[in-house]
Structures are given as C-alpha cells and as structure tokens.
ZAMARGU-4260 file (C-alpha; in steps of 0.2 Angstrom, whole numbers, plus 5000, padded with zeros to 4 digits):
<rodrens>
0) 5231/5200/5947 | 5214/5196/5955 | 5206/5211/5946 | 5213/5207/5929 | 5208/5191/5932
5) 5189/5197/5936 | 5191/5211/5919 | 5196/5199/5907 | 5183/5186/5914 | 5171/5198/5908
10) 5179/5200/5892 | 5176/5179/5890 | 5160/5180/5894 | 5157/5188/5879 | 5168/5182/5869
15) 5160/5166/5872 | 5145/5173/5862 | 5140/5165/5845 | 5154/5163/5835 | 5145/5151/5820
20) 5133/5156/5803 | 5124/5146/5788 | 5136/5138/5777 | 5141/5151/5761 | 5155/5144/5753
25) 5156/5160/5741 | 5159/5172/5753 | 5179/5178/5756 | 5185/5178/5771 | 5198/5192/5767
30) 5184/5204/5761 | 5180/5207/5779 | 5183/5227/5783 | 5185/5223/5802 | 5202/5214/5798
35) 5209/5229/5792 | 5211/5234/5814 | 5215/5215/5817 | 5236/5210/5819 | 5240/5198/5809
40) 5250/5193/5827 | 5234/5191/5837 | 5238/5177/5851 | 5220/5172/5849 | 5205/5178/5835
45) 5190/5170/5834 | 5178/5181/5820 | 5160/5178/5815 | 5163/5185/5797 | 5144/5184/5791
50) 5131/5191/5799 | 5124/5175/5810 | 5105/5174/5814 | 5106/5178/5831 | 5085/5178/5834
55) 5083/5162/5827 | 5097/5155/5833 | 5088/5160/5853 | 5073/5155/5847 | 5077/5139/5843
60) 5087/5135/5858 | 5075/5143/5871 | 5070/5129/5885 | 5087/5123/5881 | 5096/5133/5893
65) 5100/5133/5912 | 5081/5144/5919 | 5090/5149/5936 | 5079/5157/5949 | 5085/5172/5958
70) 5089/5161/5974 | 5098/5149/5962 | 5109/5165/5957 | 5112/5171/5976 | 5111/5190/5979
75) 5123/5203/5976 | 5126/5205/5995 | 5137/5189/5995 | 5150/5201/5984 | 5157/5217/5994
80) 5166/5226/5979 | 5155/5236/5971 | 5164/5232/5954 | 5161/5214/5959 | 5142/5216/5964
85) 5144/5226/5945 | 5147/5213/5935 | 5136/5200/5946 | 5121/5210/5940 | 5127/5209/5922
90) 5129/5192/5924 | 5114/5187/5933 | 5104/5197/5921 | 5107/5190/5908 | 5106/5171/5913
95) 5089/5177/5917 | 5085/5183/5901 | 5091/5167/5891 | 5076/5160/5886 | 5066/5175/5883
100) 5074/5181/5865 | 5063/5193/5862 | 5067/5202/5877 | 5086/5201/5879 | 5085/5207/5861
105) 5076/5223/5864 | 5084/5222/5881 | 5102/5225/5874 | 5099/5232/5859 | 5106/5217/5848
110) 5103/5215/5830 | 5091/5201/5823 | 5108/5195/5815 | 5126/5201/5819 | 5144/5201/5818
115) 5155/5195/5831 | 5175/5198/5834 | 5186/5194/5849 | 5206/5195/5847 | 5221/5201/5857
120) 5232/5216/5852 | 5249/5209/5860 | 5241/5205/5879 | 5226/5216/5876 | 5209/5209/5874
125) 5196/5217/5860 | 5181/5212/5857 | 5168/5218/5845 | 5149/5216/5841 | 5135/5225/5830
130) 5123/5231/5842 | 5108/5241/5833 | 5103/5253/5849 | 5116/5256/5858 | 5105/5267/5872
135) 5098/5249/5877 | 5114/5244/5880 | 5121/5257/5888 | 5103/5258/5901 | 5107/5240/5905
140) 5123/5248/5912 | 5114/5260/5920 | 5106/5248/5927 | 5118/5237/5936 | 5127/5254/5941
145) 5112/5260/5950 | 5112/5241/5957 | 5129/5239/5961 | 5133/5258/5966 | 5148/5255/5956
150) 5151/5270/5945 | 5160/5271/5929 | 5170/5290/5919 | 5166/5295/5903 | 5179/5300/5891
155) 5186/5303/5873 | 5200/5298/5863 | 5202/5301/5845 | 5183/5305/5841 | 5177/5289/5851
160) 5166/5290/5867 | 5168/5279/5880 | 5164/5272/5896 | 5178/5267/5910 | 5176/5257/5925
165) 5190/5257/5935 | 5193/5240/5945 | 5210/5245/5954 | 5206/5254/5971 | 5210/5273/5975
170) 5228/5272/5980 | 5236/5259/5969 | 5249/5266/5958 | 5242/5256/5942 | 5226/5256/5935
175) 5214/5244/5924 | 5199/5250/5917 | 5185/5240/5909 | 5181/5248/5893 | 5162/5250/5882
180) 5163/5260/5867 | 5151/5261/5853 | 5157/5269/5835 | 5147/5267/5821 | 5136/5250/5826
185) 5151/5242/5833 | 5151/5239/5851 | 5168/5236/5858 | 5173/5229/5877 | 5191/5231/5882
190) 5203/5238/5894 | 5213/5249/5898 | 5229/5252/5909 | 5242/5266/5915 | 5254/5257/5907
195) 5249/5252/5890 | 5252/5266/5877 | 5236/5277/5872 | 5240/5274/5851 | 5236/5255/5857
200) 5221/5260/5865 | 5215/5268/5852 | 5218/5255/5841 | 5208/5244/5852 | 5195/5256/5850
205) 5196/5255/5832 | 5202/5273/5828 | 5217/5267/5821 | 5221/5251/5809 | 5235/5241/5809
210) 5251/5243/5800 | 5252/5222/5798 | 5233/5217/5800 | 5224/5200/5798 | 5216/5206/5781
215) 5233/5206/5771 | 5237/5188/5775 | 5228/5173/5769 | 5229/5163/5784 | 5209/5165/5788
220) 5208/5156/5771 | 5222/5143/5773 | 5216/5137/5787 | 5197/5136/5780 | 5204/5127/5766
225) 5216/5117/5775 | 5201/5110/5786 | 5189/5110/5777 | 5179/5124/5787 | 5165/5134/5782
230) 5174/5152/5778 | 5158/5161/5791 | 5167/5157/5807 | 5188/5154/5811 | 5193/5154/5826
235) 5212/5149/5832 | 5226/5151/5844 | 5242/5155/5838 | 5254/5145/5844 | 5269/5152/5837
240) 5268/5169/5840 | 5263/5166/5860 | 5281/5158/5860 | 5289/5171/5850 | 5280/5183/5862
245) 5286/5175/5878 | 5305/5169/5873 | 5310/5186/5861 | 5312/5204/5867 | 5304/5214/5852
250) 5297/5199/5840 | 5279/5205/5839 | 5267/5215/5848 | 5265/5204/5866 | 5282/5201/5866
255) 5286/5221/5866 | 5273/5226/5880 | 5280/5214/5893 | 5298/5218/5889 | 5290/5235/5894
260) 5281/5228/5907 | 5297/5219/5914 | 5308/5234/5914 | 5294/5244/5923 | 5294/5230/5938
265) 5312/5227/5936 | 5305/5208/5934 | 5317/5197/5925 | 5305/5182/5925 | 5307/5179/5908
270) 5327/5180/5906 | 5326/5163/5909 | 5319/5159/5892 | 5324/5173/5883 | 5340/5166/5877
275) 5342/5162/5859 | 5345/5142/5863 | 5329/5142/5874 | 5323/5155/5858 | 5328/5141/5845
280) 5322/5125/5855 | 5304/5131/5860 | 5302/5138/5841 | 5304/5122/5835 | 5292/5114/5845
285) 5279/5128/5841 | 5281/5126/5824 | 5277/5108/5826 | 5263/5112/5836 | 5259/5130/5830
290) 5240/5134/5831 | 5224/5127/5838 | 5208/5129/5826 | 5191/5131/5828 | 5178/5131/5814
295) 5162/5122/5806 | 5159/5109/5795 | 5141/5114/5791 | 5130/5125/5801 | 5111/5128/5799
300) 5099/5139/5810 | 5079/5141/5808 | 5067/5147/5821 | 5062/5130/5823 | 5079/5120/5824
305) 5097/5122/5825 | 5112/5111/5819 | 5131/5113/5818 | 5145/5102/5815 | 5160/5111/5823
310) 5179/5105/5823 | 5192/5108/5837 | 5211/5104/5829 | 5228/5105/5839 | 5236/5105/5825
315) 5254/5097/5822 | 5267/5095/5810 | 5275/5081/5819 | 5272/5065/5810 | 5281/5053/5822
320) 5270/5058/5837 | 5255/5058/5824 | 5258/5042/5819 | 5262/5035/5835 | 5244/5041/5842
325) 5234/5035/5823 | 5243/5019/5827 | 5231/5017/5844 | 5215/5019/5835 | 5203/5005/5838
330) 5186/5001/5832 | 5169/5009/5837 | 5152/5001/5831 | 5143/5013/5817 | 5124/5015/5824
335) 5123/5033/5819 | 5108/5034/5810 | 5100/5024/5829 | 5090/5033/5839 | 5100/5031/5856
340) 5097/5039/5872 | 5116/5036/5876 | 5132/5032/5868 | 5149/5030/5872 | 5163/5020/5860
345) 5182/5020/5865 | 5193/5012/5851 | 5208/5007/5856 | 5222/4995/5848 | 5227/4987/5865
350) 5239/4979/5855 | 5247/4995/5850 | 5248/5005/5866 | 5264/5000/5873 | 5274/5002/5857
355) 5263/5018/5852 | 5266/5026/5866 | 5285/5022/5868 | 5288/5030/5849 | 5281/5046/5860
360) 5291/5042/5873 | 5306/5042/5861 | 5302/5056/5854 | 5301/5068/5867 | 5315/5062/5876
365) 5328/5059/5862 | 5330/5079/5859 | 5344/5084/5871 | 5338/5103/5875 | 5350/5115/5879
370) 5339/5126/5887 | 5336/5123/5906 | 5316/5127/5907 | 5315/5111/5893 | 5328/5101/5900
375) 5320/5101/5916 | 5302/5097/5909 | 5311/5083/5898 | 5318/5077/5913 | 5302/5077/5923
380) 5294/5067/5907 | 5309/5053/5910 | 5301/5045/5925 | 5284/5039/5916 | 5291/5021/5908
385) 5278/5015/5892 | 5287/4997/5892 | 5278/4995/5910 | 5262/4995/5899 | 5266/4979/5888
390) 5266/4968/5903 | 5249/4977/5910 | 5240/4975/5894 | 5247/4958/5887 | 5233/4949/5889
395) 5223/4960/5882 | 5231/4960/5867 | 5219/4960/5850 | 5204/4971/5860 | 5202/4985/5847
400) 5187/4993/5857 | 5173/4994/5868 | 5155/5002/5868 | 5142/5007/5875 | 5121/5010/5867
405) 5105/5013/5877 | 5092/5016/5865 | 5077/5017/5877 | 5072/5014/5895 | 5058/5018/5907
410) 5058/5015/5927 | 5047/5008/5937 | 5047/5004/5958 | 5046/4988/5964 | 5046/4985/5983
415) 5051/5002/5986 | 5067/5002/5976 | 5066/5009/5955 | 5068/4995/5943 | 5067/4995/5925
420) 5051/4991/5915 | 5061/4992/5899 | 5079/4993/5896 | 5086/4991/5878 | 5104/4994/5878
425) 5121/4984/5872 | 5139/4984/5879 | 5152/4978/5866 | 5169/4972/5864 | 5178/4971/5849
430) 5192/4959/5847 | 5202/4948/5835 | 5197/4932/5843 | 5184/4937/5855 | 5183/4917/5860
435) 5200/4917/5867 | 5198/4934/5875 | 5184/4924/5884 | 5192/4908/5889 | 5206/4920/5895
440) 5198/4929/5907 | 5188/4914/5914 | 5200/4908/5928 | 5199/4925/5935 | 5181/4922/5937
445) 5175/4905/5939 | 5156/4909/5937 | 5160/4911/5917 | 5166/4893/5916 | 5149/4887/5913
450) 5147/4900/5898 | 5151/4890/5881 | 5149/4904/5866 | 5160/4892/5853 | 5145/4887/5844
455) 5134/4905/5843 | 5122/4902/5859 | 5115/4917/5866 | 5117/4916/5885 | 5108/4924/5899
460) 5121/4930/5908 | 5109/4939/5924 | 5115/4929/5936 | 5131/4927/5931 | 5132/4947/5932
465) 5125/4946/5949 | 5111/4957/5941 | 5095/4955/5955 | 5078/4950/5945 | 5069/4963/5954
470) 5081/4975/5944 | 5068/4968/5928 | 5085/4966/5916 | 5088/4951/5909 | 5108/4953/5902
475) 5112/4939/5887 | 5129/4935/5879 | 5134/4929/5865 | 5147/4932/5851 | 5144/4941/5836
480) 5160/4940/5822 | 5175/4949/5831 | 5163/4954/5846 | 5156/4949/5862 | 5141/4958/5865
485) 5131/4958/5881 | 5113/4964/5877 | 5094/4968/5885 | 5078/4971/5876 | 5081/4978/5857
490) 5099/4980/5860 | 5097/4962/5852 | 5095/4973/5833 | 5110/4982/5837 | 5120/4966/5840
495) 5113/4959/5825 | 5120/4976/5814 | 5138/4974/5824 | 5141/4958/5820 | 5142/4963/5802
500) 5155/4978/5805 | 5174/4973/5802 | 5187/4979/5814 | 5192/4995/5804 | 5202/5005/5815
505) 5191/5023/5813 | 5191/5033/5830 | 5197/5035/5850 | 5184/5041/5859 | 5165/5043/5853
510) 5152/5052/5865 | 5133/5054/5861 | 5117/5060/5873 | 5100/5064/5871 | 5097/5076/5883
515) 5077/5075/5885 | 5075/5054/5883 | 5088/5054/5895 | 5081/5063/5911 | 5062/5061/5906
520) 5060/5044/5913 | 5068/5046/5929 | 5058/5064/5930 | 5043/5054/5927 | 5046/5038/5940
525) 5050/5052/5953 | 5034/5064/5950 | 5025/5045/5949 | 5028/5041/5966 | 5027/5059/5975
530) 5044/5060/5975 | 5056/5079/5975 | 5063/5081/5959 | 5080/5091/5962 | 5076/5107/5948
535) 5094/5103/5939 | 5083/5086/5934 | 5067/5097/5930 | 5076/5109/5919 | 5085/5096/5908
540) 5071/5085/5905 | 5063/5097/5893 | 5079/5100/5883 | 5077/5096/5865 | 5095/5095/5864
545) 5107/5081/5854 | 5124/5084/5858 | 5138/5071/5850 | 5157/5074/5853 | 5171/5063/5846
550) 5189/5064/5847 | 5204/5057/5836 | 5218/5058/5827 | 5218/5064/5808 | 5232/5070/5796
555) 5231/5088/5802 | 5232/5085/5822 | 5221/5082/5836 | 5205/5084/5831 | 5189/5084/5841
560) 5170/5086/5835 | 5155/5091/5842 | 5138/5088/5832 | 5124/5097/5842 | 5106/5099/5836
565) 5093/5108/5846 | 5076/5109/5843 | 5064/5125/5849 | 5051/5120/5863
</rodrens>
C-alpha cells in the first residue's frame, strides 16, 4: 500500500498542474479529440480543454512561489529506496526551477501553451500533457536515475514506447509500475500492475478508445452551463459512480476491477455493502450529493499579471439540508473595491442556528437505513443534540455577523518591545439592535458600564480593552445603524461605509490577504533593528499575490471561491 501510495502521489503532483485558460465562451467542450479515450465513468477528470498559456502564466507568477534552498529541501540520503531518492530528485528539481520559466520550459520540454488531462479509468490513474521535446523530458529522467541509481525497463505495447519503474521489490508476487510514455506530443504518466488487464493498459496509454467515452455525453457542457463555468477548464468528482463502484459487483469500470481484485485476495471487505438495500440506500444519498465541481468564472493570463475566478461546488439535490444551511447566512460588510491588507467576514444568523441545524439533524436522522454500514453512521450522528445550541446562543440572538479589516499598518519598537506607528483596521458586529446586544453583555464585564453609545458617541475604548499605550493603538467604539464597530486610524472611513449597508443576509465565511502589505512591514521593522528574519518571512514579503476565498450556500450546493491575482516581480 505504501508504494501505491508513493506512485500515485506522483501522479497528483502532476495532476496538480494548471488546470485553467482565457475565458472563450465559443469553444465546445465536446469537440475535444482527447475525450474520445476518456470513460464517461471516470471517478475523477479534470481537463484543460484549450491550450492554456503556460509561459506567461510562469512569468507572471515567478517571485510568487516557495525559493527553497538545497538545505531547505534535505538531501537525498535521508531517503533509502532508490525509487524514493527517484522521485525526491524529481521533486526537488523542480521546486528549484519554479521561478526560472524559462528554464524549467526548456528544461522539460514543455510547450509555450499546452493541454492538460488527469482522470481515472476504474481505480487507474491517467494523465496526459503536450510536451514539445520530449528528449528533454525523458534526460531529466535520466537524470534523477543516474542521481537516485534507481533504474527503470523499456518496453512496448500496441505501437507505444514506454518507460517502467518498478516500485514493488524483487520477490513480491505483485507488481506496480510507474508509467512515461510519449505518443504523438502527448506525454502520459500512469501505472501499471500484474493484476490489471493489458487491453486497460493500453487504453491508458491511448492505443485504444473507449467504447462509452466522456466525448459522447454532454455532461462537460451541463455542468459548464449549470455553473456558469467558463467551458476551458472542468474538473469534477463523480459521486455517483464511486458509490456504484464500491456497493455493485459489475456496475462500471471500478466496480469490476475490485470485484477482480476481491476474488484474487479472497477479501470480502466489500460484502458488506454490496447488498441491494445497502445498494439502494447509498444510491440515493449519491444522487443527492452526486459530484463535486470545479471550474472558472473568468480567467486571464499576461506576462505581466494573472487573474482567475475559480468555483469549488459540492453539489446537492437535497433542498431541506440546503435550505436548512441558506437559512444560516448572515451579513458580511461589502468593502471590496478597499485596498485591505487583511480581511475576514463570518456571517451568521445566530438566531437561526439551533433551528437550522436541527432541520439537518432531522434530516439525517429521520431515514431508518436498512443497511448496517448507514445505520451504524446514523446512529453514531444521534449523539450530537442541536437543541443544546438554542440555550448556548440565546443571548446572542439577532447577531447576523462579524468582521474583520486591516487596511494598512507599519511597526515600530518602543522600549525594546514592536508597536505600531500606524494601524488602520475595523472589527464589526452586525446585529438587529446592536444597543441591546451591548447593554447585554455589560454585567459580564463591568468595565463597559461606563460606555453609553445611545446617543451616537464615538468612544475610546483603549483602556477599556486593556490595550497598553505603548502598543500606539487608540481603539474607539461606537454604533453605526445595526452595527457596533470598534475602529483605529482610517478604519473610521470604513465604519462610515458600514453604517449604510442593511443586514442582507449574502454569505458564511469571507477570507481576503494581501500577501506582500502583509509581511513587508514586520520584514522591515526586523531588518530595522538588526534583527533575523526567518527566510519563510523573507520569501513572502516580495509576493505580489492577492488571494480571496469565500464560502457559502447557493441553489446548486456548497460552493466555495477563490479570487487570486498575481502580479510578475
């Protein structure tokens, strides 16, 4: 298992390549000749469909990367497989290479754009990419080999060349290779084993096509349309078919190879839940629940600067549990188009939780399963109680959200110890009547029994927060419409821009950073004063990275975003 583990971690490093383009809604994503040797049962498929810009895109992200040192790395000695020491000097090679793209282009033999394909045939991961010289490649493995001393057989199977690293040792009765092949500009890493079938293999290596492939479906398409996706880039898990694959003897391609398997190890792990109740009641919550998607709203790549808008969806078919979590969205301030260093908005209805989370509850608890694996996981689920939370939350009952925004700072010392010179930031917290929230909370801690906000005062609240003046932070309080705000520096214009937003419930969780106005000061203050500056600090503060993730609920699922731009150095 360890060496499977270790093949098809390599495998995922690649896979993790870029999978995103320019935005072309003309394109068809059906038109694609490469899904003719995709099943239309892949567990997982994520396809760059149009060729993606990949020298710009590593040009514009250069300086953004981790610059690890050969002693950040470690040697290869710390490994004692040579397959191990192998893949290490892969690895390591390329983290080295990262923000050179001119060289780790010529270095592997990569196109200036390129396609991109990973997906499973049953349990089997493929993956494919253009490369434009493959001897480049194919030297680089030469030169981890001659590194490593780890050795690899060349062979051929219907008319494809290929290269086999065997990772099981000399006297086990099964065997994985790792599998490089290149046919036609199409590089392909996969694996092989002594007890998969050779017609598989050969389909992995692209000799065969499919007899049911991804091309003669519209679910590429659909799920572009569906989300509103960009039809470059799709990626999903497939849900439905993983179940089918686990709880069915012969339903598709997975389920088949560890039947296989099973009967080969006379392992009856699976006879569990291959009953047709267990069959019935997991398909049902797989079709509520039946893929996760990944694709791009918009997507734009120069030499100079890179942006994406990309969308994570769990999505669900289940409109009580979706109801239940819409039900809990709360309010997070709109400062968008605000320059912040940091920012961090949880919305919740605090009014809603107990009640939300007891329709889930209700939900997952009111089906009586028949089939032991879900009765005992539904019976597990029984012990958590959501009326517990009505009487925890009570008195926070008409809080819609909290915040956080720091749009600028820089450090100084004072008496040895760093303090601010500047700190504009502002913490908020939405409410239906903020006031009473207030009064509420004072018998707890007597200090804000001095602090009268009925009237619209602004008051500095330092003391009070027990912040020291040293500290150079002066922290003021006051109420603005349905929130209190507690403010330093300019964080006064935010609360200004607050007070005018309405309690529109539009999110859960929003997470924003700015990489370099982040780390720069504190890099400064540190080199000011003589002091170390740890390199994980010194490689971040020249990152011209914006990175904003968001999470909530929306007709379709689960969705979470990510909004990055980076900038070339």
């Amino acid at each position: 298992m360890n060496k499977m583990a270790v093949a098809v971690a390599v495998l995922a490093l690649g896979a993790g390549g870029y999978y995103f383009s320019q935005q072309n809604d003309a394109v068809t994503v059906t038109a694609n000749p490469m899904l003719d040797y995709i099943p239309a049962d892949t567990l997982v498929f994520s396809g760059q469909l149009t060729p993606f810009p990949i020298a710009d895109y590593l040009h514009s992200t250069a300086g953004n990367k981790p610059s690890l040192t050969a002693e950040q790395l470690g040697d290869i000695s710390q490994f004692s497989q040579a397959h191990e020491k192998f893949f290490f000097s892969l690895y390591k090679q390329y983290l080295q290479m990262l923000n050179s793209p001119e060289q780790l282009i010529t270095h592997y033999g990569l196109p200036e754009t390129m396609q991109s394909f990973f997906y499973t045939l049953g349990a089997l991961p493929v993956m494919k990419l253009q490369i434009a010289n493959p001897q480049a490649f194919w030297a680089e493995l030469d030169r981890a080999e001659q590194e490593s001393g780890f050795t690899h057989s060349k062979s051929s199977i219907g008319g494809v060349d290929y290269r086999a690293y065997r990772l099981t040792g000399k006297f086990d009765e099964e065997t994985i290779d790792v599998i490089f092949a290149e046919q036609q500009g199409w590089l392909t890493m996969t694996l092989n084993t002594s007890f998969n079938q050779s017609a598989l293999f050969e389909t992995a290596l692209g000799v065969n096509k499919v007899p049911n492939p991804l091309s003669a479906t519209t679910m590429l398409n659909d799920i572009a349309t569906k989300h509103d996706f960009t039809n470059d880039s799709i990626s999903f898990i497939n849900h439905v078919e993983l179940v089918k694959g686990l709880t069915t003897e012969d339903g598709n391609m997975l389920a088949k190879q560890l039947t296989k398997l099973a009967n080969m190890q006379n392992d009856d792990a699976l006879t569990q839940i291959r009953t047709p109740v267990c069959q019935s009641e997991f398909m049902a919550i797989a079709n509520n629940w039946p893929r996760t998607v990944l694709g791009f709203k918009s997507f734009n790549v120069t030499r100079e600067q890179s942006d994406f808008d990309a969308r994570f969806v769990i999505e669900s078919n289940n409109t009580v549990i979706l109801n239940a979590l819409s039900n809990l969205r709360g309010f997070i301030p709109d400062f968008d188009d605000a320059e912040h260093i940091l920012s961090l908005g949880m919305g919740v209805d605090v009014g809603k939780l107990a009640s939300s989370l007891n329709d889930v509850y209700t939900e997952m608890t009111s089906t009586s399963y028949q089939c032991q694996a879900l009765a005992e996981l539904q019976q597990g689920s029984q012990e958590f109680n959501p009326a517990m939370l009505g009487m925890m939350t009570g008195m926070a009952n008409g809080v819609k959200g909290v915040s956080l925004s720091v749009l600028d700072y820089t450090l100084t010392e004072v008496n040895g110890s760093p303090a601010f010179k500047k700190l504009d930031a502002l913490m908020t917290l939405s409410a239906d009547n903020p006031s009473m929230l207030l009064s509420m909370v004072k018998p707890f801690y007597p200090p804000l029994a001095q602090v009268d906000l009925s009237s619209g005062e602004v008051v500095d609240v330092s003391s009070l927060l027990m912040l020291p003046p040293e500290l150079g932070v002066q922290a003021n309080m006051a109420i603005k419409g349905n929130h209190l705000v507690i403010y330093s520096g300019e964080g006064a214009s935010l609360a200004e821009r607050v007070a005018k937003q309405s309690l529109t419930s539009n999110g859960l969780i929003s997470f924003g950073v700015d990489y370099q106005k982040m780390i720069s000061p504190l890099v400064t203050m540190m080199e000011q004063n003589g002091e170390p500056v740890p390199e994980e600090l010194t490689m971040m503060k020249d990152y011209k990275m914006k990175l904003k993730m968001s999470v909530d609920i929306t007709s379709e699922g689960i969705e979470v975003g990510s909004k990055m731009s980076a900038k070339a150095p």
